[in-house]
C-alpha positions as CSV (number, residue, x, y, z in Angstrom):
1,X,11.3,-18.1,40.0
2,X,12.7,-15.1,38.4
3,X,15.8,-13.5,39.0
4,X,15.8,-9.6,39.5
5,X,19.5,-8.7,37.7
6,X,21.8,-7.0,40.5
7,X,22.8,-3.8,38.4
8,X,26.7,-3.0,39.3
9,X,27.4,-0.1,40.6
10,X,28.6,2.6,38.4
11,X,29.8,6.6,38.4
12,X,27.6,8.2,35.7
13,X,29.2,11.0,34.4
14,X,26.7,13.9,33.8
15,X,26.5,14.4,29.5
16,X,25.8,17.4,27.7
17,X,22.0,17.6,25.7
18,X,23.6,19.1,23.3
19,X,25.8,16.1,23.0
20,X,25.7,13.3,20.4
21,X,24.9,10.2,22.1
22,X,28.4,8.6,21.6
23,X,29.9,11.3,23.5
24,X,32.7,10.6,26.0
25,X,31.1,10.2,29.3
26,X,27.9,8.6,27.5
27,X,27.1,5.0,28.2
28,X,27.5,4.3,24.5
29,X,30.3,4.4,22.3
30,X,30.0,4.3,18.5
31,X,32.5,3.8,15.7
32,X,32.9,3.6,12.4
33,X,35.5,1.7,10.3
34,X,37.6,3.9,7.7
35,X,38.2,0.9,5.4
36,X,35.1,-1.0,5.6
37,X,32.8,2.1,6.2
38,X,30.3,-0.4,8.9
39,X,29.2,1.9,11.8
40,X,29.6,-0.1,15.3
41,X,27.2,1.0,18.2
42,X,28.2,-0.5,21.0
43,X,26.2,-0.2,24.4
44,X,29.3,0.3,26.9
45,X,27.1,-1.0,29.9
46,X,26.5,-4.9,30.9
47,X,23.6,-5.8,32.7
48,X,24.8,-8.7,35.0
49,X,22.9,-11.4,36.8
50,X,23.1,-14.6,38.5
51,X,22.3,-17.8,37.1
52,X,20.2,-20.4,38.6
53,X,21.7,-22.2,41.6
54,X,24.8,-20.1,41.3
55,X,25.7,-22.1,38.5
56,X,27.6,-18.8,36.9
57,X,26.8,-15.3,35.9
58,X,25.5,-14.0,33.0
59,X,25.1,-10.9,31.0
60,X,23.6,-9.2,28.5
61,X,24.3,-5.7,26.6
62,X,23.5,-4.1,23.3
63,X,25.2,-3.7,19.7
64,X,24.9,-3.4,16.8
65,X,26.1,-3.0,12.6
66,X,25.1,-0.4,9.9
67,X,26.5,-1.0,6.0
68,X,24.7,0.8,3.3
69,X,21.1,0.6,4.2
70,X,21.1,-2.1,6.4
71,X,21.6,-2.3,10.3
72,X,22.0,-5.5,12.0
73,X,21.0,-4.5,16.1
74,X,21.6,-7.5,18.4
75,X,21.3,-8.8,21.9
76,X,24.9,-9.9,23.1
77,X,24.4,-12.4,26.0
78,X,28.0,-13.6,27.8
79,X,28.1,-16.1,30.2
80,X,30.8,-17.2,32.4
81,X,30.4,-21.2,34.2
82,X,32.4,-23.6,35.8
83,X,30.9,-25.8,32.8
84,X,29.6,-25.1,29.3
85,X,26.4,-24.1,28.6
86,X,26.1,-25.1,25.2
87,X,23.4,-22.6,24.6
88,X,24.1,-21.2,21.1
89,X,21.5,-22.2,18.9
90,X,18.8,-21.6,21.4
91,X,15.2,-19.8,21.1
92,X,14.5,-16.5,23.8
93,X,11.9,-14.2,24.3
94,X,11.8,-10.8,25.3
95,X,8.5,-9.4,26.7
96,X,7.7,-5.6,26.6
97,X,4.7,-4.9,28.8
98,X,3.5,-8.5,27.7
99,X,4.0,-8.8,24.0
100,X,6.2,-11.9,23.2
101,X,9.2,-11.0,20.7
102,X,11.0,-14.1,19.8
103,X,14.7,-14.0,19.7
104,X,16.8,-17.0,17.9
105,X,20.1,-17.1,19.8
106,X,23.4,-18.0,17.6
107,X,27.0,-18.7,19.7
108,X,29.7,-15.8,18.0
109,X,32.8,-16.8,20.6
110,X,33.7,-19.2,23.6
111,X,37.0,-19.0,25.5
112,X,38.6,-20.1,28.3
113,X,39.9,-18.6,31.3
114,X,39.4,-17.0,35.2
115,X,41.3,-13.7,34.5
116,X,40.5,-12.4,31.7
117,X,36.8,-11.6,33.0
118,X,37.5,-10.7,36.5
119,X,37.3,-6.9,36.4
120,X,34.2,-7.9,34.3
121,X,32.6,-10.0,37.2
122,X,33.9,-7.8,40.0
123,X,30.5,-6.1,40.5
124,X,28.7,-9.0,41.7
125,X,30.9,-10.3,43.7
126,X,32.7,-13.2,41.5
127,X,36.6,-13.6,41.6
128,X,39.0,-16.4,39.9
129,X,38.8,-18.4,42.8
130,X,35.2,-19.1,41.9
131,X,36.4,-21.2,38.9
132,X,33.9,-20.1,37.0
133,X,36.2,-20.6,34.1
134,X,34.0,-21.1,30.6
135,X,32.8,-18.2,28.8
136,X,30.2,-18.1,25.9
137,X,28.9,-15.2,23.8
138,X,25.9,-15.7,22.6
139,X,23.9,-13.0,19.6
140,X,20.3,-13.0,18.8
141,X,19.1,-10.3,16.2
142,X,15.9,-8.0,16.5
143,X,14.3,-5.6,14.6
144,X,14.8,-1.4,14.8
145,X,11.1,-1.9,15.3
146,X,11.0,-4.1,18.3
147,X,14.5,-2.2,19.9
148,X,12.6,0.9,19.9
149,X,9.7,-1.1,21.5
150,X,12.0,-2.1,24.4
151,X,13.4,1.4,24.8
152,X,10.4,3.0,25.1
153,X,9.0,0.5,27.9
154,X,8.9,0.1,31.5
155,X,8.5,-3.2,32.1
156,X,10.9,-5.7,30.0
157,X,12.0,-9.1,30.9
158,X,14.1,-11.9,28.8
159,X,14.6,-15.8,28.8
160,X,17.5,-17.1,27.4
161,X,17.7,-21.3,27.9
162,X,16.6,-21.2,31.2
163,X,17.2,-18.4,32.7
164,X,14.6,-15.7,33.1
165,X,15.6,-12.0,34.0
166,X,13.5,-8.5,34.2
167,X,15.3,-5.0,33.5
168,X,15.4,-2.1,36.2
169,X,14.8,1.4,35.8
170,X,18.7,2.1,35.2
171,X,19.0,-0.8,32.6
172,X,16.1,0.5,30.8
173,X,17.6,3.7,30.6
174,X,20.9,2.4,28.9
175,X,18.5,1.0,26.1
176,X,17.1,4.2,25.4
177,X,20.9,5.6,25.2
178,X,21.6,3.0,22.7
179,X,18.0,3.0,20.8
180,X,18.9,7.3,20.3
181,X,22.2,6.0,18.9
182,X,21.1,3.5,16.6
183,X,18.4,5.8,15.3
184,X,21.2,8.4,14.3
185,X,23.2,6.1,12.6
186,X,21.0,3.8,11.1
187,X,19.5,4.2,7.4
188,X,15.6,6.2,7.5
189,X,13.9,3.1,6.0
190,X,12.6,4.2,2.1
191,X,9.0,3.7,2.1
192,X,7.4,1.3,0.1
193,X,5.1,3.6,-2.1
194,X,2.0,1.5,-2.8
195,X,0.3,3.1,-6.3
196,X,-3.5,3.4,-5.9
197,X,-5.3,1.9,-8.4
198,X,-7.3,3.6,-10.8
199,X,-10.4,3.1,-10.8
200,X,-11.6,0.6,-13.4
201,X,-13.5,2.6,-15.8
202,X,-17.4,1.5,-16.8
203,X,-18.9,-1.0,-18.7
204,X,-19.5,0.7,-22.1
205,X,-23.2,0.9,-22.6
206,X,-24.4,-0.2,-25.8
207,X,-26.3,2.2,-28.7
208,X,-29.4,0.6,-28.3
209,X,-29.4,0.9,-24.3
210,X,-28.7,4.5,-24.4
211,X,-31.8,4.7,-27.2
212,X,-34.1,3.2,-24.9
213,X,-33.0,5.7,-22.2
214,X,-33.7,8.1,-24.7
215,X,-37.2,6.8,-25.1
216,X,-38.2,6.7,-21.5
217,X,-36.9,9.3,-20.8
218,X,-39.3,11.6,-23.0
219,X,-42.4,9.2,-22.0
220,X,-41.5,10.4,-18.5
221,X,-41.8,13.6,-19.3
222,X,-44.9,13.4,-21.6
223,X,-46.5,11.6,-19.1
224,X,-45.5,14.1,-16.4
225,X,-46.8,17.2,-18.7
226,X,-50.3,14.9,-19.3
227,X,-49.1,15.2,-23.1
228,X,-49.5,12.7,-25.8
229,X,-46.2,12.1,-27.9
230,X,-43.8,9.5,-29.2
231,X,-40.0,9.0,-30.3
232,X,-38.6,6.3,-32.1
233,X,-35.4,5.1,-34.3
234,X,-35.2,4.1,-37.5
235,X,-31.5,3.3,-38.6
236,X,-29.7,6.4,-37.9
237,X,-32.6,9.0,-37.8
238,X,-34.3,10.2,-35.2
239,X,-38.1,10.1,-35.1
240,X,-39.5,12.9,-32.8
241,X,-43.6,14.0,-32.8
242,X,-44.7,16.0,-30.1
243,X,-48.5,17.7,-29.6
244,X,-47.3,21.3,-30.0
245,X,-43.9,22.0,-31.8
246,X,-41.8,25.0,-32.8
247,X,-38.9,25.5,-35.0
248,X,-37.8,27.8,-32.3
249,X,-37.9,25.0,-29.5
250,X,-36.4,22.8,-32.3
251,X,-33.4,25.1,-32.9
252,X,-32.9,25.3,-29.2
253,X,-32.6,21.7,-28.4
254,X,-30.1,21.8,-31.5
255,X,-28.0,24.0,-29.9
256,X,-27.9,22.4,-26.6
257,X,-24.2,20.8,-25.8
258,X,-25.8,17.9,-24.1
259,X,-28.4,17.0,-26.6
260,X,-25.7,17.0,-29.4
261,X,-23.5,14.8,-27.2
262,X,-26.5,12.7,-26.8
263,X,-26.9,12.3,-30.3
264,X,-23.6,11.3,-31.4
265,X,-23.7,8.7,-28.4
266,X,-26.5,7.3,-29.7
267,X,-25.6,7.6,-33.4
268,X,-28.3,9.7,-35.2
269,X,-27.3,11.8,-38.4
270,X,-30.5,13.1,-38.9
271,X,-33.8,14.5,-36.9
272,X,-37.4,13.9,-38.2
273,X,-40.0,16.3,-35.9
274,X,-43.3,16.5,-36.4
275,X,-46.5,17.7,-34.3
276,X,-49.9,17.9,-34.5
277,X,-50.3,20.5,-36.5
278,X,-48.9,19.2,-39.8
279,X,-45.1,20.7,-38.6
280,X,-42.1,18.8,-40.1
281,X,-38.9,20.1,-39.2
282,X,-36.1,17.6,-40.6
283,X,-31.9,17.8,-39.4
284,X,-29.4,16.6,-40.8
285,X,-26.0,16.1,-40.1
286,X,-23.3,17.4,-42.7
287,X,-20.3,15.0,-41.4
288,X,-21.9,11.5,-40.5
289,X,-21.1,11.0,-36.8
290,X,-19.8,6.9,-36.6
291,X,-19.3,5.8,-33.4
292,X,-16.8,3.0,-33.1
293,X,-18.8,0.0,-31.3
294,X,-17.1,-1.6,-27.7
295,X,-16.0,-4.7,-28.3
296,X,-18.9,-7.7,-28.2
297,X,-21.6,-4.9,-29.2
298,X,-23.0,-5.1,-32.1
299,X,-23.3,-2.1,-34.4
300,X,-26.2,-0.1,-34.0
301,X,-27.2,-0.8,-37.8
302,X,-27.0,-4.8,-36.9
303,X,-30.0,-4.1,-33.8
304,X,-32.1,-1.6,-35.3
305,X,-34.5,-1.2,-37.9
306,X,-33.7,-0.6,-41.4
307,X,-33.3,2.5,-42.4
308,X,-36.3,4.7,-44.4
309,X,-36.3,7.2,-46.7
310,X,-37.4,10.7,-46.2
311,X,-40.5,10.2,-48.0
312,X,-41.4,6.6,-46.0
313,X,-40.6,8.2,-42.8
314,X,-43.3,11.1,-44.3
315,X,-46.1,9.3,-45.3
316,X,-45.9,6.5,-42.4
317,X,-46.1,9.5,-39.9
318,X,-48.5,10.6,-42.3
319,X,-50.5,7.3,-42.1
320,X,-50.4,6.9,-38.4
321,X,-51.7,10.4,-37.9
322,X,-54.7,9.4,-39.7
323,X,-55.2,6.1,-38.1
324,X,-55.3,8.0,-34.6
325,X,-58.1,10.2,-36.0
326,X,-60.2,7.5,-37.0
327,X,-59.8,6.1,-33.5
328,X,-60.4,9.1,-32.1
329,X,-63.4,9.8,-33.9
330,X,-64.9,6.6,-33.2
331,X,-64.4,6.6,-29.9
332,X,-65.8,9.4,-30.2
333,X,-68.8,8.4,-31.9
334,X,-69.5,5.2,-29.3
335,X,-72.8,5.9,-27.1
């Protein structure tokens, strides 16, 4: 069964707001060593409570140690017995409204003696002719994290060996003292800046992928229009015949920011267009564009056909134009 700690009575003095929260009168005292520079808060109150069976009395206050950036808060546990304890070494837990913090217990000091504590004890009732004679101070470390937790909570209770005991209002109330002193003194924790990674950037696409896109592209849009029409590549030219051309829609597509950009992507140098009509319209590039290849594509001169002449470009287009006549005719000629 737990034991509720019997809180000695005390004269609070009244503190200023506007006072820092190691002013005198506070219930916390702070310090800070001139040759050393380590900053000492020190929670002045001791929450007292008896042990199980009357076997003694313990208690348990609140300190702690800032050097540089580091602060080293800790739960002090005293205890005073007829007998040793020999609890150093020993695992506690603190729970704040249920959640278990774990709290490794290592022994700092033992001594002997009745007087030296009395004045200590005096508020629960304990005297030297108790006997309770041993003493042991006990330290287990927690985090900023987890003292702010506990300041901040209505409901805290702590087992140390076997002893259980739950916090009252007033108790509570001295952590919060000592958590608003810590927090001045203590180092603002610098935060760990993760970098975002940049987004990986995308697979290069190769010449002869972005010349099919070329190509179904335009069939889209032949097919769209109900126009017959055709593109194709042939080394680094361009092979363009459409039903009804102009130089002037020529020129503009020439002029076009995206088309060019195409074009260099895709590594043409030069623009064969023809229509219907017997137009030829020929481009050429004065500064062959290269583009450099991605590494494990091939060239585009490695994938595609080998490059014509003007003049074989002229007369297969030529050729071609003829053979869809004939067809045409003969379809046309069919019953």
């Amino acid at each position: 069964m737990k034991t509720k700690l019997a809180v000695a009575a005390a004269t609070l003095a009244l503190v200023s707001m506007a006072a820092p929260a190691w002013a005198d009168g506070s219930n916390v005292t702070t310090s800070t060593d001139k040759f050393t520079g380590v900053t000492s808060v020190e929670l002045k109150k001791k929450i007292q409570g008896l042990l199980p069976s009357r076997q003694g009395v313990m208690a348990i206050t609140l300190a702690s140690m800032t050097s540089g950036n580091s602060t080293d808060i800790g739960i002090v546990v005293i205890t005073h017995t007829a007998s040793w304890l020999f609890i150093g070494g020993t695992d506690g837990v603190v729970l704040v409204d249920g959640r278990r913090i774990p709290v490794h217990f290592q022994e700092m000091t033992t001594w002997v003696g009745e007087n030296s504590q009395i004045g200590f004890w005096a508020g629960i009732g304990f005297t030297a002719a108790d006997g309770y004679v041993c003493n042991e101070g006990l330290k287990g470390s927690i985090s900023k994290q987890d003292l702010d937790a506990i300041a901040s909570s209505s409901d805290v209770e702590i087992k140390v060996g076997y002893a259980e005991f739950r916090f009252d209002k007033k108790a509570l109330g001295w952590f919060k003292e000592f958590d608003d002193a810590v927090t001045i003194v203590a180092p603002v924790p610098t935060p760990i800046l993760i970098p975002t990674p940049s987004p990986a950037p995308p697979p290069p696409v190769s010449t002869a992928a972005l010349r099919q896109q070329f190509v179904n592209d335009v069939a889209a849009n032949l097919k769209q229009r109900g126009k017959l029409g055709y593109v194709e590549f042939s080394g680094d030219i361009l092979i363009m015949h459409a039903p009804e051309g102009s130089k002037e829609k020529f020129d503009i597509g020439l002029r076009d920011k995206n088309f060019l950009a195409g074009l260099d992507a895709m590594n043409i140098n030069q623009i064969i267009y023809t229509d219907e009509k017997d137009l030829t319209l020929v481009w050429r590039r004065i500064t062959p564009s290269v583009t450099s290849a991605a590494p494990g594509v091939q060239t585009p001169a490695s994938v595609e056909l080998p490059q014509e002449s003007l003049g074989d470009v002229a007369r297969r287009l030529r050729a071609q134009k003829e053979q869809r006549e004939k067809e045409a005719a003969e379809k046309k000629d069919k019953p």
